[in-house]
C-alpha distance (Angstrom), angle and dihedral (degrees) to the residues before:
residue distance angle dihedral
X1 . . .
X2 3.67 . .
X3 3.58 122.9 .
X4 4.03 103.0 -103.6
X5 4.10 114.7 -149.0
X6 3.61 105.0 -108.7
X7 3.85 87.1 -151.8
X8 3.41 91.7 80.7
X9 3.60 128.0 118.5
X10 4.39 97.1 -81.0
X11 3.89 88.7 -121.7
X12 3.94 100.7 41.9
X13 4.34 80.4 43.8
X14 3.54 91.7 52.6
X15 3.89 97.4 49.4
X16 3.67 90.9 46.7
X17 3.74 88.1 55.9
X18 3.61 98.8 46.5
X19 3.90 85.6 47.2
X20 3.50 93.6 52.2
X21 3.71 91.0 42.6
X22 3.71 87.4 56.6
X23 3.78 98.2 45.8
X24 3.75 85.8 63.4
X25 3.84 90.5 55.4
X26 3.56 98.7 53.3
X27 4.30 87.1 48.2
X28 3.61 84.9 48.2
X29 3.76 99.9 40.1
X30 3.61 105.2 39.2
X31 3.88 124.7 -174.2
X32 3.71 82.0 -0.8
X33 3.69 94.8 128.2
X34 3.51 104.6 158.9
X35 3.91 91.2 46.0
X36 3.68 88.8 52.3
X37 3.99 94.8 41.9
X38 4.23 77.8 61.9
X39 3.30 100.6 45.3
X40 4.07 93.3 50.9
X41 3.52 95.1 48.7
X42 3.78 89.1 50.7
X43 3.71 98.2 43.6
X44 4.09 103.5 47.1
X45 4.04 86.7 50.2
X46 3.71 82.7 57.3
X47 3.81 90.2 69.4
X48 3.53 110.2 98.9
X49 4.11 92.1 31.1
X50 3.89 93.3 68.9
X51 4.09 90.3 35.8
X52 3.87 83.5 76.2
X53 4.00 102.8 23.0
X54 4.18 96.7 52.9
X55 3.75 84.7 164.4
X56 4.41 85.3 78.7
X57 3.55 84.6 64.7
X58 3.70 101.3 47.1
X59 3.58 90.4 53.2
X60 3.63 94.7 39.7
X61 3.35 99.5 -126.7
X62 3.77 97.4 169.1
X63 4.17 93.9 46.4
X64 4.03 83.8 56.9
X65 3.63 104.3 39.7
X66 3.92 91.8 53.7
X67 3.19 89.4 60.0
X68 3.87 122.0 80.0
X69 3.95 117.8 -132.7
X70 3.90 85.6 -135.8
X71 4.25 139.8 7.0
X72 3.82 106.0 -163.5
X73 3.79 121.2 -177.7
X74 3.72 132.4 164.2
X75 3.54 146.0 166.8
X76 3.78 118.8 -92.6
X77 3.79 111.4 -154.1
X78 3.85 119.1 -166.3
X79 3.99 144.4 153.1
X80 3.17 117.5 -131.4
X81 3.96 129.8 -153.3
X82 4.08 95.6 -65.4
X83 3.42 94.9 48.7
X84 3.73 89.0 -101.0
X85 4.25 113.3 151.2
X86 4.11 103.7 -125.2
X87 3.87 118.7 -168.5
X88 3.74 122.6 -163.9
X89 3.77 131.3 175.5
X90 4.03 111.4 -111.7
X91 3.93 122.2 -161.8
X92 3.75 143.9 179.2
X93 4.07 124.8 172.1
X94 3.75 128.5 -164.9
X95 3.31 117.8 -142.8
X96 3.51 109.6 171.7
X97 4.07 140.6 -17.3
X98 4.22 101.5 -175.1
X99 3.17 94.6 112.1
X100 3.88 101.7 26.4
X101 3.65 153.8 -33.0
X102 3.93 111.1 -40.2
X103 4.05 97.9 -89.0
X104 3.98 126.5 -177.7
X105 3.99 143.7 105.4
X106 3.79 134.0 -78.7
X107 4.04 112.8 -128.9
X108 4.16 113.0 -159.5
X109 3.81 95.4 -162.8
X110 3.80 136.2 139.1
X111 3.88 93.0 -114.9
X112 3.70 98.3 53.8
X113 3.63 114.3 135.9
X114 4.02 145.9 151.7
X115 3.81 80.9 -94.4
X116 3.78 97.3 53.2
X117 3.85 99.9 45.9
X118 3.70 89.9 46.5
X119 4.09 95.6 55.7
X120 3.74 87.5 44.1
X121 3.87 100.2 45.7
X122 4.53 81.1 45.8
X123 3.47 93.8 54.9
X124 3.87 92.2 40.6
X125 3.93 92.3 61.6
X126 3.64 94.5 69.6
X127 4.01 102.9 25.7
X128 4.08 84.5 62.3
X129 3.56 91.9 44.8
X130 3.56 94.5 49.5
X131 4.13 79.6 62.5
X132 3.09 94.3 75.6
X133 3.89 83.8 -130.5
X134 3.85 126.0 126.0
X135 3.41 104.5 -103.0
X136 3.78 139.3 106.1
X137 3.68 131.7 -145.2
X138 4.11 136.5 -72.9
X139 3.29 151.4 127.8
X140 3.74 154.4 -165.3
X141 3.74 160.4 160.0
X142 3.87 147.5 143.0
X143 3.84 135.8 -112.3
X144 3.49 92.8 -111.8
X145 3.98 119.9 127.0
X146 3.90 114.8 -138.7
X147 4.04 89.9 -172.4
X148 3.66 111.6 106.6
X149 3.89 93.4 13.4
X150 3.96 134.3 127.5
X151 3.29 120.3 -114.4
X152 3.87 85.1 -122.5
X153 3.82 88.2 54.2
X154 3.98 91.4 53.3
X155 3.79 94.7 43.7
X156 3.93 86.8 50.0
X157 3.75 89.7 46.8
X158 3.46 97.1 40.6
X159 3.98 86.9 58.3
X160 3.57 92.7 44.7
X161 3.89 88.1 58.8
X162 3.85 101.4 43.9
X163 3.17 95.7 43.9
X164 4.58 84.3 68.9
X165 3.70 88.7 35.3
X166 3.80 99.6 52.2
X167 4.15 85.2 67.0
X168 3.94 85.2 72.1
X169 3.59 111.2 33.1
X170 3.82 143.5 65.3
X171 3.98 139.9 155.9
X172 4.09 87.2 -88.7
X173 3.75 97.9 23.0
X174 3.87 102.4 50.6
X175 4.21 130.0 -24.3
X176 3.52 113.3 -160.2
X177 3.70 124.1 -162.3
X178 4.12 146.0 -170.1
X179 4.04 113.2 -75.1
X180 3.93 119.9 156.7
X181 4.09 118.1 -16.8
X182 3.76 88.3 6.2
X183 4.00 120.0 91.2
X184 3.65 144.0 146.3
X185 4.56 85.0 -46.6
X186 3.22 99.8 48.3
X187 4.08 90.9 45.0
X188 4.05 88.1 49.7
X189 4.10 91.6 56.8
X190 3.53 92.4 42.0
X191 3.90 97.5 48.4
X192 4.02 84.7 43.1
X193 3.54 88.9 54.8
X194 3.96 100.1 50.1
X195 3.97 90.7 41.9
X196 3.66 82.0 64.7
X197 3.74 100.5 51.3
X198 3.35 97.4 38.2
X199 3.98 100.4 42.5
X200 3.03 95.4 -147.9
X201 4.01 141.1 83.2
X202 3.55 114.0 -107.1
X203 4.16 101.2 164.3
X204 4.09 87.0 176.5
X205 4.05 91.7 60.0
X206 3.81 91.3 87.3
X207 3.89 129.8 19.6
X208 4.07 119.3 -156.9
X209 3.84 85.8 61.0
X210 3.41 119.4 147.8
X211 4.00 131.1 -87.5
X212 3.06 95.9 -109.5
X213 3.68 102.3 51.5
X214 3.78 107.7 37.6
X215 3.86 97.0 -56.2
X216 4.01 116.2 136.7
X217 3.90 124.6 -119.4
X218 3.94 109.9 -114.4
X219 3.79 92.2 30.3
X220 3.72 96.2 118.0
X221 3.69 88.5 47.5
X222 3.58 108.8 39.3
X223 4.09 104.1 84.9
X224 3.68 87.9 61.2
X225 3.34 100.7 39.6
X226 3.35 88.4 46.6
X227 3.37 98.7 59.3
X228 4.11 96.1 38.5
X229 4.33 78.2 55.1
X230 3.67 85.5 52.1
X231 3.56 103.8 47.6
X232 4.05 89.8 39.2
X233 4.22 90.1 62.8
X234 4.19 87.3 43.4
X235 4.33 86.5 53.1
X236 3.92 89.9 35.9
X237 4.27 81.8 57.1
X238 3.87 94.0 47.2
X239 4.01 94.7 42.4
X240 3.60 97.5 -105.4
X241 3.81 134.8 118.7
X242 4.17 141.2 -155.5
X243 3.61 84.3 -128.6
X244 3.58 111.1 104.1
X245 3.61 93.0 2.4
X246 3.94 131.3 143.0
X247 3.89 103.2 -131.3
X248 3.85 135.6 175.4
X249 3.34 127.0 -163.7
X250 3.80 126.1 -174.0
X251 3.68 131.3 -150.3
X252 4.34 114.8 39.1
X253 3.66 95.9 -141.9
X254 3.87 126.9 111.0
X255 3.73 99.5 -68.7
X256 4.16 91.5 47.2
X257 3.54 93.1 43.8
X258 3.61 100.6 59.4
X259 3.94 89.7 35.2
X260 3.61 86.2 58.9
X261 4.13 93.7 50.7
X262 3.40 101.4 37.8
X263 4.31 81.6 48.0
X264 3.99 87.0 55.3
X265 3.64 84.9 42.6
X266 3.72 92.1 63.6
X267 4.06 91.8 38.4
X268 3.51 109.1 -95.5
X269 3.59 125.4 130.3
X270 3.56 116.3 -124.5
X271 3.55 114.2 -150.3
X272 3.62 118.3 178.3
X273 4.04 141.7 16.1
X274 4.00 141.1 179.6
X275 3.21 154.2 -160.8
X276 3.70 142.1 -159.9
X277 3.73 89.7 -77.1
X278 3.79 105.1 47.7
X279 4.08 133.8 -60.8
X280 3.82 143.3 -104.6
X281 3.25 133.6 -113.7
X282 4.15 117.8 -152.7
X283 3.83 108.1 170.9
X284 3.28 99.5 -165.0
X285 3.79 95.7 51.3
X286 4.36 117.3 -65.6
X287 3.92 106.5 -104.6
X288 3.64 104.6 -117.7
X289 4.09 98.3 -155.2
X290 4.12 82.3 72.1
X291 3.89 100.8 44.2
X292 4.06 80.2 49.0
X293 3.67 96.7 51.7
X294 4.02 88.6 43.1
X295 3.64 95.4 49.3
X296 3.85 106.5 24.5
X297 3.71 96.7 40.8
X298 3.52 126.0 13.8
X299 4.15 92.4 32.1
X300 3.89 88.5 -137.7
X301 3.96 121.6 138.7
X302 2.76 134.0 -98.4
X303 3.96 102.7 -103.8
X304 3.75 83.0 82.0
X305 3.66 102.2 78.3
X306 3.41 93.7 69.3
X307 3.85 90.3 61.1
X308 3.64 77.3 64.5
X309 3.33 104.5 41.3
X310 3.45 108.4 36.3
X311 4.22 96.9 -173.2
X312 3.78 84.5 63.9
X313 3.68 117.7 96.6
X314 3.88 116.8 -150.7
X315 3.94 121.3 -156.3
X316 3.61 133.5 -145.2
X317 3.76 107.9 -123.0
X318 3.81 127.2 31.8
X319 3.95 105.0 -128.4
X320 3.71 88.7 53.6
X321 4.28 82.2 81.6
X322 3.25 94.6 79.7
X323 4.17 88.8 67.3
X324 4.07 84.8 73.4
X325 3.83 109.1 105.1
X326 3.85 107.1 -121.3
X327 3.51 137.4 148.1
X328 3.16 100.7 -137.1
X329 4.32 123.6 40.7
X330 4.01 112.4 -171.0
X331 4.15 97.9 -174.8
X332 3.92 100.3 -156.5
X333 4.01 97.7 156.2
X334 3.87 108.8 86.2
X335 3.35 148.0 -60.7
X336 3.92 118.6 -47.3
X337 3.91 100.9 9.6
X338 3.89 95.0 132.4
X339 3.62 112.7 59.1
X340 4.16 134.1 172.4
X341 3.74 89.8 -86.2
X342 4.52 89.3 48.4
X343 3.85 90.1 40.5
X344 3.65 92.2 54.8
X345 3.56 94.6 44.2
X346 3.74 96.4 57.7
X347 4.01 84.0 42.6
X348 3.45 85.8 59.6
X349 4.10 97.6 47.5
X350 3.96 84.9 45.7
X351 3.68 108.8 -96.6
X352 3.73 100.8 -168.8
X353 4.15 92.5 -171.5
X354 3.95 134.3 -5.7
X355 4.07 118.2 -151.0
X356 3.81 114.1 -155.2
X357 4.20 96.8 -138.7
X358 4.24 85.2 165.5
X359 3.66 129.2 46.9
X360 3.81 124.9 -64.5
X361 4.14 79.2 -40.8
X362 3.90 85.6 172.3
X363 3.67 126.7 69.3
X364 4.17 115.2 -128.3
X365 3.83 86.0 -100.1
X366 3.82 96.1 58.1
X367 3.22 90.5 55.5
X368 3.82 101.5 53.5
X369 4.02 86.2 51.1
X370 4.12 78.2 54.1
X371 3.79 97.4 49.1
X372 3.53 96.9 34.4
X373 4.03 97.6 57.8
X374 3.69 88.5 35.4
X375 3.52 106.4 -109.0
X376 3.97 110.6 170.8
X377 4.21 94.7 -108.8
X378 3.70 121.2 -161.0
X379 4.08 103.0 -169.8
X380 3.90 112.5 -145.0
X381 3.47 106.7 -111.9
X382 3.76 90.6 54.1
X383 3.98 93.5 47.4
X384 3.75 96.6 27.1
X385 3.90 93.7 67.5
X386 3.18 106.2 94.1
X387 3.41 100.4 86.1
X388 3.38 101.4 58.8
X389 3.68 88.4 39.1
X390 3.86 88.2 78.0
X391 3.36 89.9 34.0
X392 4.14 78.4 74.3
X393 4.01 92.9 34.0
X394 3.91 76.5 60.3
X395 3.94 95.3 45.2
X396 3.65 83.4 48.9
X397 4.00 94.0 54.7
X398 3.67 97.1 43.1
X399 3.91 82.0 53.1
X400 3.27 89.3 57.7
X401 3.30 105.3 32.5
X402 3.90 98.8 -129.0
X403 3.77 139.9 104.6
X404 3.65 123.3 -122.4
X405 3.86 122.8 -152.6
X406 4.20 114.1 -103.3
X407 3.96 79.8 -122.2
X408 4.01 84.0 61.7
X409 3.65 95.2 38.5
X410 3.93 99.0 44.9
X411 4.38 87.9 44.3
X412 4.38 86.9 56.2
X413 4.24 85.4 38.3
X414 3.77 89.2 53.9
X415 3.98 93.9 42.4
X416 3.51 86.8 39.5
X417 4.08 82.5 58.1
X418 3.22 95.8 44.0
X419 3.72 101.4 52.4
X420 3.59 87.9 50.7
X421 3.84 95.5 58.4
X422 3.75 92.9 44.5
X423 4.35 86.9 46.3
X424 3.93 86.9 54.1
X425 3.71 97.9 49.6
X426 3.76 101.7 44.5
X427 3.62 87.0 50.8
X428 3.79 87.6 52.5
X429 3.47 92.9 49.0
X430 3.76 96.3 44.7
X431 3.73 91.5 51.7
X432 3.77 95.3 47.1
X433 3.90 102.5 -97.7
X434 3.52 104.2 99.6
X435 3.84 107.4 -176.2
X436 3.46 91.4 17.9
X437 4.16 103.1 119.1
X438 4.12 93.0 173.7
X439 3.69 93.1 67.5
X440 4.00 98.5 25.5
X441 4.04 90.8 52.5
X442 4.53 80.6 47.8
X443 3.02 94.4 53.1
X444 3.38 108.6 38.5
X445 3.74 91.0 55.1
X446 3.55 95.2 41.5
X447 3.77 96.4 57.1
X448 3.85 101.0 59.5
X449 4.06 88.5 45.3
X450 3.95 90.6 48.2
X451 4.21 92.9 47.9
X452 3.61 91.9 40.1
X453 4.25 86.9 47.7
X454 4.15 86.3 55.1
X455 3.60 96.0 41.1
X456 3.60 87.8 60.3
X457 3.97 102.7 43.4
X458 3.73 132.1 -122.2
């Protein structure tokens, strides 16, 4: 990095720095597009925050932060049910452990990669710190595909992959949890399997668990309620209300589900849903007992609920959702699903406010088509966190060793929620963006990484 003339106006100076920064992330990183995408979005919001706090330059705050403490992958041998030797590609990065263990999911999903796990385990540093929860940042997976496997075949996989990943984790060293193509199953093999190598029982070592052995009540539910609780206190600000609302929400898995119910909880009608195939359509509002029995049950897709309800109309092709007038969007599929062309689409049909229920599900220039036509926009790691804010609550119980009611647990999730809107907005306001989430929920997170980062010496 070049040596950049301090004498420089403090805002051009600071840009150049963060450019330069940057530059050296995309050498270091490259082809790692989503990782960078992450990083960029991060970074820019940063602006105004080290404008006033030169001190996050000096200690070169950004240089270190970008930079995991640890990449681990590893090979993941396993036979599946014809005898046939399978061998998939297991990860897990840690980011950062300032403000607690290393804490964040493990996605089994065809398009895993180094690239992947590092954007998640980026964004997860600050979304758990805006928590307000004691734990740092991570991240993980395989490249494994649990679709159109046995249940023997994912318990023998399952093994085959904690028994690399116990090496690196522990309940105060690193707690994984579920993300995409991992849930409550795949959580009970793996925990089975590192009970057994370690001897010893460690409930804290995973979160997602189940009931009945150290798992939390309102886990399943709690990233999309979290994000419906988060996007209800960003409508409360601007005068407007779920109730009686239009609202899409894409994806049918577990975060989309309980988006959509706690959605129709609060009086909206939800009127369409997807998955990786294509979406429905339901008019009148989708009935949510069938997607559950489709999806949480019988694994079927979701073209079969139009068999059963035959005024739905079911689409070919899953980003072709966000053509459905609403006025409210909650993206809870994956990363990227809403770009410039989506955004101004639902614009168009008169999107009053979009709720990221997945991770960073819209690229940078969706949501400058969002800010700039003033759509209320509730950035991902800000309305994503409420699943790994039970994930804590459950660190918490396992701690000590006691079981709180889901009444408890959903009253601290919706505080939790809460706190994290009003955290994001002051900091927006503070910094001169009022009503600007992106960079409030950036720098709000970032700041109580960065002082806990000097407080603790290079």
């Amino acid at each position: 990095m070049k040596t950049l003339n301090k004498h420089l106006p403090k805002t051009q100076y600071v840009h150049e720095y963060v450019d330069q920064v940057f530059e050296t992330v995309k050498k270091r990183n490259p082809n790692e597009m989503e990782f960078q995408q992450a990083v960029k979005e991060v970074f820019y919001s940063l602006v105004p925050v080290l404008e006033k706090n030169s001190h996050y330059i000096q200690q070169a705050i950004l240089e270190r932060i970008v930079e995991p403490d640890r990449i681990v992958s590893f090979k993941v041998s396993w036979v599946d049910d014809h005898g046939n030797v399978k061998v998939n590609r297991g990860f897990r990065v840690q980011f950062s452990n300032h403000i607690g263990p290393y804490k964040g999911g493990l996605r089994f999903h065809p398009s895993v990669n180094a690239s992947i796990i590092k954007f998640l385990g980026f964004e997860q540093i600050f979304k758990n710190s805006l928590t307000g929860q004691p734990i740092g940042g991570g991240k993980g997976g395989s490249d494994f595909d649990p679709k159109g496997k046995s249940d023997a075949e994912i318990m023998r996989f399952c093994q085959a992959f904690m028994t690399e990943l116990s090496k690196y984790i522990g309940p105060d060293v690193d707690v994984p949890a579920g993300d995409i193509g991992v849930g409550a199953r795949e959580i009970g093999y793996m925990f089975g399997q590192y009970k057994k190598l370690r001897g010893a029982y460690e409930a804290g070592v995973l979160t997602g668990k189940g009931i009945g052995y150290g798992g939390s009540l309102g886990r399943k539910e709690a990233t999309g309620y979290g994000a419906v609780y988060f996007v209800e206190e960003m409508l409360k600000d601007a005068g407007e209300s779920f109730n009686g609302s239009t609202v899409v929400v894409s994806g049918s898995g577990n975060v989309s589900i309980y988006a959509i119910e706690k959605a129709m909880q609060l009086g909206a009608t939800v009127v369409a849903c997807s998955d990786s195939n294509g979406y429905i359509y339901d008019k009148g509002g989708i009935d949510l007992a069938t997607v559950k029995r489709l999806k949480e049950v019988e694994n079927k897709r979701i073209s079969e609920y139009v068999d059963e309800h035959p005024d739905a109309i079911y689409m070919d092709g899953c980003t072709g959702i966000w053509s459905v007038p609403c006025d409210i969007a909650l993206p809870c599929a994956t990363q990227n699903e809403i770009d410039e062309n989506a955004a101004a689409l639902l614009v168009s049909n008169g999107v009053k406010a979009v709720g990221e229920g997945a991770n960073m599900p819209s690229t940078l220039e969706a949501i400058d088509v969002f800010l700039e036509n003033n759509v209320l926009f509730a950035p991902a790691k800000a309305a994503n966190a409420g699943g790994v804010s039970v994930s804590a609550l459950e660190m918490a119980q396992n701690s000590a060793r006691q079981y709180w009611t889901l009444e408890e647990v959903d009253s601290k999730l919706h505080d939790i929620m809460k706190n994290i809107y009003t955290k994001s907005k002051k900091a927006a306001e503070e910094y001169g963006y009022a009503g600007n989430l992106v960079i409030g929920a950036n720098i709000a997170g970032f700041v109580k990484v960065a002082d806990a980062m000097i407080e603790q010496g290079i």
